[in-house]
N, C-alpha and C positions, 0 to 999 in steps of 0.2 A: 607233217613230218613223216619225211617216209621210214617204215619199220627197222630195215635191216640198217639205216644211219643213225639211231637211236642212242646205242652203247657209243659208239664214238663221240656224239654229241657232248652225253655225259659224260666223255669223259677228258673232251677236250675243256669242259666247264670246271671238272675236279683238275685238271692240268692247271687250267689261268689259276684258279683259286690258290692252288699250293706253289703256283712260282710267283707270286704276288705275294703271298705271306711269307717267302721264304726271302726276297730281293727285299722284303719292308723289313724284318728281325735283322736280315745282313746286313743294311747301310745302317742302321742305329738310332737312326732318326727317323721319329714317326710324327712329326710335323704335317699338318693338314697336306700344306703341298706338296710334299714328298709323296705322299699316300695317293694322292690324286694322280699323282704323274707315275708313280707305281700301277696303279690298277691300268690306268689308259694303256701302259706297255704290258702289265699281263695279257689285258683284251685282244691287243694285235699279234702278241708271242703266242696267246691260245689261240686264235683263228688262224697263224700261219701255220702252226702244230695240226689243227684240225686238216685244215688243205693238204700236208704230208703226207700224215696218215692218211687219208683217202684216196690221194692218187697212188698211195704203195700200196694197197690196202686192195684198189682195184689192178692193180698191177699182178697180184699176186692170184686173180680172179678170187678173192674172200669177201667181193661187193660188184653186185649186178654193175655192169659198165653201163656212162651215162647214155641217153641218144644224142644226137644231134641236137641243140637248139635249146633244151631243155638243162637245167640246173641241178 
């Protein structure tokens, strides 16, 4: 994991966490599948939150731009 995408990481992690627990409190129901199909759409709302931030993020030059080829 490289260094300077570190804090992002974490904090796309603390992102899914608290809009997963916040869409599970708001619908009411905490019913197994609810909760399952709640987490799966945190996971994808926090990984498209994390893609955001890092392309504005290097947009803004505040993260080494990526090279070619490379992830």
């Amino acid at each position: 994991m490289s260094r300077p995408l570190l804090p992002l990481k974490a904090g796309a992690i603390v992102f899914t966490l608290l809009w997963t627990a916040w869409m599970t409190w708001w619908s009411g129901s905490f019913s197994s599948a609810n909760v399952v199909i709640l987490a799966l759409c945190g996971a994808a709302v926090g990984y498209l939150w994390y893609r955001a931030m890092r392309w504005q993020f290097e947009r803004m030059g505040m993260l080494p731009r990526r090279e070619n080829g490379t992830k």
